[in-house]
C-alpha positions in Angstrom: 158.5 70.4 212.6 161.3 72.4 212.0 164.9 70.6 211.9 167.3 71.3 215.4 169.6 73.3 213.4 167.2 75.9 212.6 166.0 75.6 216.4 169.3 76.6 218.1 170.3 78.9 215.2 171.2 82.0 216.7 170.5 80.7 220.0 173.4 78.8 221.5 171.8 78.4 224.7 169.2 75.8 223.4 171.8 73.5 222.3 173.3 73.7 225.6 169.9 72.8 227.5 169.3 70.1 225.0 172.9 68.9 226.1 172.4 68.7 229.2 169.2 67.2 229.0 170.6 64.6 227.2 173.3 64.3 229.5 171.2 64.1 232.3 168.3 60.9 231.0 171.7 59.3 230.3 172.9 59.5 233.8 169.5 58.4 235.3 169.3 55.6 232.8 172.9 54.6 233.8 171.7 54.5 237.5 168.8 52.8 237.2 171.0 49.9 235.1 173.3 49.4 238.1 170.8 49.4 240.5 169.2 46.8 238.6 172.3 44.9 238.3 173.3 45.2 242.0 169.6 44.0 242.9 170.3 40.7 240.5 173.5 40.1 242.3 172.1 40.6 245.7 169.5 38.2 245.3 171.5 35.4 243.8 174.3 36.0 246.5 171.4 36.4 249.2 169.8 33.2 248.0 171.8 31.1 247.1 171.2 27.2 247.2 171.0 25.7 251.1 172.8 22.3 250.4 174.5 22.2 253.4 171.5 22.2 255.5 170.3 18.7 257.1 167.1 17.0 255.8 165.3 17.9 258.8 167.4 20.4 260.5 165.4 22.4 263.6 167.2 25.2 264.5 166.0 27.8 262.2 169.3 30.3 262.3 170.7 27.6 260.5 168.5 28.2 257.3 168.8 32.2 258.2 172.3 31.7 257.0 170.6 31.5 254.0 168.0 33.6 254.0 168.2 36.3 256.5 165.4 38.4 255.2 163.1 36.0 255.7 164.8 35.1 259.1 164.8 38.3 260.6 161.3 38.7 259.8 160.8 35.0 261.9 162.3 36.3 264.8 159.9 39.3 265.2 157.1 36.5 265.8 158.4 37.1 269.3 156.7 40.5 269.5 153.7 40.7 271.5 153.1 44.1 271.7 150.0 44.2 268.7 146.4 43.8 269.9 143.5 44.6 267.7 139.8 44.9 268.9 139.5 41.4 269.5 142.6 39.5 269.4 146.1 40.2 268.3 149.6 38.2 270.0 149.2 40.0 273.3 149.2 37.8 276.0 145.7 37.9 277.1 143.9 35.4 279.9 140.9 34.2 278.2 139.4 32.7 281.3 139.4 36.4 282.5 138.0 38.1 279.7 135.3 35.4 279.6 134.6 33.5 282.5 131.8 31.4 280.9 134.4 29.3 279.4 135.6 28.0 282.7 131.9 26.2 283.5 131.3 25.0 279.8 134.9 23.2 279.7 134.7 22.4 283.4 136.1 18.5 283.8 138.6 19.7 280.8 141.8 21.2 281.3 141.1 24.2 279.0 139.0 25.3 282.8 142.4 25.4 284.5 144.2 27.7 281.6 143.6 29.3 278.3 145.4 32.1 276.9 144.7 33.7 273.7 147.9 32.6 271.4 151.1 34.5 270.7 153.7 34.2 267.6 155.0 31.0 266.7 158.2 31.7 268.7 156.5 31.3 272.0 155.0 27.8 270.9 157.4 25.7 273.0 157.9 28.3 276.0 153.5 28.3 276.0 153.6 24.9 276.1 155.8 24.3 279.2 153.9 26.8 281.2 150.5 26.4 280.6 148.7 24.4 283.2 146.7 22.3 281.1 149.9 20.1 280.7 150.2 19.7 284.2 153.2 19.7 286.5 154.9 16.2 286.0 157.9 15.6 288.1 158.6 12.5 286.7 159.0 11.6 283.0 156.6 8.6 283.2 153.9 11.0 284.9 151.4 13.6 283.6 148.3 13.9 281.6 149.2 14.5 278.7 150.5 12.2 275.8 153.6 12.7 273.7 150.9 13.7 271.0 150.8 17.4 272.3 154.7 17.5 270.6 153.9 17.3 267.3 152.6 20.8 266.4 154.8 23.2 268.7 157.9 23.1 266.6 160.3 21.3 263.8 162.0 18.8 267.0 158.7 16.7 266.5 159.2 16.4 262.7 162.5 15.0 263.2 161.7 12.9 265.5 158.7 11.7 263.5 161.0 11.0 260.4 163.4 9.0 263.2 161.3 7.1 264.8 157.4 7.3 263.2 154.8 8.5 264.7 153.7 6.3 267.0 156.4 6.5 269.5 156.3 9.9 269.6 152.2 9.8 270.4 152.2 6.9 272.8 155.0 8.5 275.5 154.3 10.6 277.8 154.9 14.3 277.3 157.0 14.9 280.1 159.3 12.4 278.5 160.4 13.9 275.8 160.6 17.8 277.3 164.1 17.7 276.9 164.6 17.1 273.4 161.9 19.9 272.5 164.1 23.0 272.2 162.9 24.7 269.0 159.5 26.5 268.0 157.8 26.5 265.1 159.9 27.7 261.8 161.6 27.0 258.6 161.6 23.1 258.5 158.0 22.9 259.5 156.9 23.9 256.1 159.9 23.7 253.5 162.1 21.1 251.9 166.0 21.8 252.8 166.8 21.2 249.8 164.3 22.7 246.9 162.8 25.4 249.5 159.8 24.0 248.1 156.4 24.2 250.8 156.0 20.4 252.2 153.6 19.2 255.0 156.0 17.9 257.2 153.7 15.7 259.7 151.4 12.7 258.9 148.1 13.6 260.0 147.7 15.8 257.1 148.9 13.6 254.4 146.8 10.3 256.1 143.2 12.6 256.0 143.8 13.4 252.4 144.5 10.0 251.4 141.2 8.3 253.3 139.2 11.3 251.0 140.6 10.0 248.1 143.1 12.7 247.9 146.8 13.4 246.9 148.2 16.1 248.9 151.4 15.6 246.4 149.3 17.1 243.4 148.5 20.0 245.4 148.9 23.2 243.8 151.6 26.0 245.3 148.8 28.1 245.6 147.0 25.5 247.6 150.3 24.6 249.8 150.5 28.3 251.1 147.6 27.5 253.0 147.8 23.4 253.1 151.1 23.8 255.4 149.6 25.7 257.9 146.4 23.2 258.0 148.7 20.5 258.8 148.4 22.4 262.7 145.8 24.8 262.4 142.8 21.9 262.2 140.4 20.5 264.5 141.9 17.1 265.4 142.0 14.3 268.0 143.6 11.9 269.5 142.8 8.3 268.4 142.9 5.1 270.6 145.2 4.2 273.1 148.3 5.3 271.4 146.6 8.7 270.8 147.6 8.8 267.4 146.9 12.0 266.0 143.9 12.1 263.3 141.9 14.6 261.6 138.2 13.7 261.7 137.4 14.7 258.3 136.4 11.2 257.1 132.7 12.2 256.2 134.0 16.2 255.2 135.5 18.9 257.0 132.6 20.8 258.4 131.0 21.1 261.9 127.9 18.9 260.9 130.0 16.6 259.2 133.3 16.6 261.9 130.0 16.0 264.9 128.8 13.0 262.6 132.3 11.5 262.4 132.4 11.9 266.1 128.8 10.6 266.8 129.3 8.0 264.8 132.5 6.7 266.4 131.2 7.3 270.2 133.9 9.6 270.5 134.1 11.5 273.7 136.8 14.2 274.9 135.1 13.9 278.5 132.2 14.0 280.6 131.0 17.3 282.0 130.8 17.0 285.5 128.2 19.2 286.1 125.7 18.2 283.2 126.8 14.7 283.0 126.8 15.0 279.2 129.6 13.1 277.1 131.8 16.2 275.5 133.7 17.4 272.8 136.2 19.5 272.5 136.9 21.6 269.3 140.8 22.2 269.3 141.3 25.3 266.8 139.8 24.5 263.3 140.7 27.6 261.4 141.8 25.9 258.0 138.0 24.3 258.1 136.4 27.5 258.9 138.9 29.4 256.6 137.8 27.2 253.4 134.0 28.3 254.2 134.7 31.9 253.6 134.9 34.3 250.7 138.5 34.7 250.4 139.2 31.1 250.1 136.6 30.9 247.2 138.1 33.4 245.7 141.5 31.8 245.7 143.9 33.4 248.4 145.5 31.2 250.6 146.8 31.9 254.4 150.2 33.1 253.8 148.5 35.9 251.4 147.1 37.7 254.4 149.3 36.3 257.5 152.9 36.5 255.3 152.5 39.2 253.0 155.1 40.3 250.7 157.4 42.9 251.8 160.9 44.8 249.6 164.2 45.4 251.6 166.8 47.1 249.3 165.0 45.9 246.6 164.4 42.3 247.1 160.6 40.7 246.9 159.9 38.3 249.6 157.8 36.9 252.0 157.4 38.2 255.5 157.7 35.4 257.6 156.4 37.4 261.0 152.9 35.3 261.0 150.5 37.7 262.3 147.1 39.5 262.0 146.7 41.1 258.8 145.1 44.1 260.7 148.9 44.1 261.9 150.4 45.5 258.1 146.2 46.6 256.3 148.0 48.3 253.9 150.5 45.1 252.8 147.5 43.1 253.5 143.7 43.9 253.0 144.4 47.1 250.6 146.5 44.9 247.9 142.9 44.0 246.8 140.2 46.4 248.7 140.5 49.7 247.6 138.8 51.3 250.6 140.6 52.9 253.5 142.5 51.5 256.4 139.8 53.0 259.1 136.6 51.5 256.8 138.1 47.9 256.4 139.1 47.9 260.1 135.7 49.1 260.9 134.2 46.3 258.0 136.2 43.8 260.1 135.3 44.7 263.6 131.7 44.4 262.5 131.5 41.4 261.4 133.5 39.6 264.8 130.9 42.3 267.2 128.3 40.5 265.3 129.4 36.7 265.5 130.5 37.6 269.3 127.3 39.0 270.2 125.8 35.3 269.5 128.8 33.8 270.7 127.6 35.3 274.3 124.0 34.1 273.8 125.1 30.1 272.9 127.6 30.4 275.8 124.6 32.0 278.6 122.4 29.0 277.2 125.0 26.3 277.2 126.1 27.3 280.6 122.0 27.1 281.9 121.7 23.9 280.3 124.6 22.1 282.1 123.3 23.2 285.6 119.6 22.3 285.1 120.8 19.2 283.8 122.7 18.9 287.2 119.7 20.2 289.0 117.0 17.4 287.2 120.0 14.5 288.0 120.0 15.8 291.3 116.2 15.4 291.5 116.2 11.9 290.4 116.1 11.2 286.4 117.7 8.6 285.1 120.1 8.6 282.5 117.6 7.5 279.6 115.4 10.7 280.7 118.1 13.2 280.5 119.9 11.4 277.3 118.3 13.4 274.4 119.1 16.8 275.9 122.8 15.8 277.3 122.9 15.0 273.2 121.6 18.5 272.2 124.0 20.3 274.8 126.8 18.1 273.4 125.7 19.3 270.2 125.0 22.7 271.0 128.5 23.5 272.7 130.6 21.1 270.3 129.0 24.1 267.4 129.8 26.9 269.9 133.1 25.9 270.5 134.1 24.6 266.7 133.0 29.0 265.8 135.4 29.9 269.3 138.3 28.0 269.1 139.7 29.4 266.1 141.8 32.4 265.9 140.2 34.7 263.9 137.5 32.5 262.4 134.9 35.4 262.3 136.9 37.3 260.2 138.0 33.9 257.7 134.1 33.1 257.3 131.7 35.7 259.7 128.4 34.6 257.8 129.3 30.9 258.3 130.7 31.4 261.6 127.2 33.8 262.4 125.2 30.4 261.3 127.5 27.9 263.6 126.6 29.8 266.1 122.9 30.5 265.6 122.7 26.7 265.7 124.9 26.2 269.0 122.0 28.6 270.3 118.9 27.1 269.0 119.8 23.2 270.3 121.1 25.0 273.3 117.2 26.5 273.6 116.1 22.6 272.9 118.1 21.1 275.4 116.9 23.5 278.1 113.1 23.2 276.6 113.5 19.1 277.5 114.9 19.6 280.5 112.1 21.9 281.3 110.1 19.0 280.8 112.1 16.6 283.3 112.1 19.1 286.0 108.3 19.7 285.8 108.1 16.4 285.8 109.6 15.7 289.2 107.5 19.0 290.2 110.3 21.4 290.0 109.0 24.9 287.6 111.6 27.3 289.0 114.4 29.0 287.7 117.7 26.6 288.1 120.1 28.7 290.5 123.3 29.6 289.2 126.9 29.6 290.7 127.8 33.4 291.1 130.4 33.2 287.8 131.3 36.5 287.3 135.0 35.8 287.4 137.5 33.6 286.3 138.3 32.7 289.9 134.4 32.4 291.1 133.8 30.6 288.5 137.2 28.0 288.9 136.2 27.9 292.4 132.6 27.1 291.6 133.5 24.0 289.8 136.5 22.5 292.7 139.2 24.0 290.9 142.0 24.4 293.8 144.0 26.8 291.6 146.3 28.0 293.9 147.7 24.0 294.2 147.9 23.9 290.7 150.0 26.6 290.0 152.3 26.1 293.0 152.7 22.3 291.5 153.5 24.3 288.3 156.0 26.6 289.5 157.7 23.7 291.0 158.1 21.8 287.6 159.0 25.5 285.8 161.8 25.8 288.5 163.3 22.4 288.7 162.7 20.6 285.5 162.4 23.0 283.0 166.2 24.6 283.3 167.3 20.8 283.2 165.7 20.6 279.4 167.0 23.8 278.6 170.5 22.6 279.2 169.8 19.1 277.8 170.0 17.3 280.9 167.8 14.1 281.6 166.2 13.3 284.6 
């Protein structure tokens, strides 16, 4: 290669090009050095250590102080306006949509109200309005136990710490309205002090330990999903102080969660229509979750519900909790390669699928409780109806542990697809017995059903007087709720 001075020899205008060349990878080089620098000193002035904030501080614009990124992302878990194919935070009545659901939990408050969830900001406003919590005018009045606190926002964790536990579960939930003011956010699931991911309630922390277990050596990889199992479970509510427990004793899945329940005679209620003793799956998605692909492969929750995100810059994590069909790109396509349209379409084929046998259990479940009804009707006893009121417990306990969940045939469709294939064939047993009993007392028909076809119909079908319970409601909205928001007792 020749040397530069025999380059631009005789041709000054190289040696001006090179020059400014030169001039110009210095200048970009120069830029990209500041911006580097100014990106450093944003995110140690952005994040800098939160020593001021309490050890279990609710109010999470306190920690925004601190980390606004993350903050402003938290607020936006207000927005409703997303809906995919079959769920999103939309407000949505699920009674509506399905009106099956009101005869299979009929006797159970989830017949009087059941929405399909929103953001975490709406936990505590959800809570106060739906009607499954009643109307209680009076602290020491209501249905519902403290208990129902203790996943709907930070308040309950510092109460907790206060007090323990039990006090919280054993009051009534009326009592402590007033002193719930904060949904879910930052001190749920990290320390004030280290930032670090903690489980912040016990019911987590006491399952673990009966397996043999020490939530404390957990993994951060395994706490990005671990804090949101300490909520997102199947659980009950044990004894007379209905202290809150995970029923994972004999393992976390549905055969294993019904023989924990079997074995301890456990009963949410009895069906008024069948007669069969009940139970009532809450929303197990960390269960289901673990059963799928994408926990065995190692991701955890906040991978595709709190993706990263850049803003001037600065890594973090999103904090707006939400469907990862909300963000595909910052979700599903930082591993799948394929487009947004074919892993949409992947998705909504798998939960067409799973709902599709969802219907089936749900037609089958709903037959069995009213030619149980019928045959009770007709005279047999309770030892003649007592191995299919078992299978229908069975059959909707499976049906319901695969519905309850938000988005569990996405976490784990062929698992979920198998749930619910079983919910169907004791459903088909129970009915098959019953068969039996009816022909026995000469009865070969077809069992009559209720005309269901709506959420009303179907309310009305069972005794519900709906239009009672919401005016009861509306009464405790307009008169007791405004005295919690402005911290005023009764």
């Amino acid at each position: 290669m020749k040397p530069v001075s025999e380059i631009v020899k005789g041709r000054p205008w190289v040696a001006w090009l090179l020059f400014f060349a030169t001039m110009g990878v210095v200048f970009v080089v120069g830029l990209f050095a500041a911006s580097v620098v100014q990106r450093r000193t944003e995110a140690l002035t952005t994040y800098r250590p939160a020593t001021d904030i309490g050890p279990f501080e609710p109010r999470s614009d306190k920690w925004g102080a601190f980390f606004p990124r993350e903050h402003e992302t938290w607020k936006k878990t207000r927005e409703t306006g997303f809906a995919s194919k079959h769920n999103g935070n939309a407000p949505a009545d699920a009674l509506e949509e399905d009106p099956r659901l009101v005869v299979l939990w009929a006797g159970y408050a989830f017949s009087k109200d059941y929405s399909k969830p929103r953001g975490h900001a709406w936990a505590i406003d959800d809570l106060r309005a739906t009607l499954r919590t009643g109307s209680p005018m009076k602290p020491d009045e209501g249905p519902q136990p403290g208990t129902c606190w203790t996943c709907k926002g930070p308040d309950a964790v510092r109460l907790i710490a206060k007090e323990g536990p039990e006090k919280l579960y054993a009051g009534k939930w009326a009592a402590r309205g007033r002193e719930m003011r904060n949904p879910v956010g930052c001190a749920d699931c990290h320390d004030p002090k280290t930032m670090d991911l903690r489980v912040a309630r016990p019911a987590l922390r006491e399952a673990f330990a009966r397996r043999g277990k020490d939530l404390a050596a957990a993994p951060h990889q395994e706490m990005r999903s671990l804090v949101c199992a300490q909520c997102h479970v199947e659980y009950f509510f044990k004894g007379e102080g209905k202290y809150l427990a995970f029923p994972w004793d004999k393992g976390t899945g549905v055969a294993e969660v019904e023989a924990y329940y079997d074995e301890a005679a456990h009963v949410d209620w009895v069906h008024p229509v069948s007669g069969a003793e009940m139970l009532k799956a809450q929303h197990p998605d960390y269960e289901v979750f673990t059963l799928g692909i994408h926990a065995r492969r190692g991701l955890a929750c906040a991978d595709c519900h709190m993706p990263y995100t850049a803003d001037g810059g600065v890594k973090f994590t999103s904090h707006q909790v939400a469907s990862p069909l909300k963000n595909v790109n910052a979700t599903c396509q930082v591993c799948h390669r394929e487009s947004e349209e074919e892993l949409r379409a992947d998705v909504e084929e798998r939960q067409d699928t799973c709902l599709a046998i969802r219907i089936e259990a749900e037609d089958l479940i709903v037959r069995a409780h009213y030619e149980a009804k019928k045959a009770r009707e007709l005279g047999a006893t309770k030892e003649e109806l007592a191995p299919a009121l078992t299978l229908i417990r069975h059959a909707q306990w499976r049906w319901d542990f695969a519905a309850a969940g938000h988005g569990s045939s996405f976490h784990a469709p062929l698992a979920v697809a198998a749930i619910l294939s079983s919910a169907v064939a004791k459903a088909q047993a129970a009915r098959l017995q019953l068969a039996r009993v009816l022909a026995a007392r000469g009865f070969t028909g077809e069992v009559e059903l209720p005309d269901i076809s709506t959420k009303a119909k179907a309310q009305a079908a069972i005794g519900l007087d709906m239009a009672a319970l919401a005016g009861e409601k509306k009464k405790f909205l307009d008169i007791v709720v405004p005295k919690w928001d402005a911290g005023q007792g009764w």
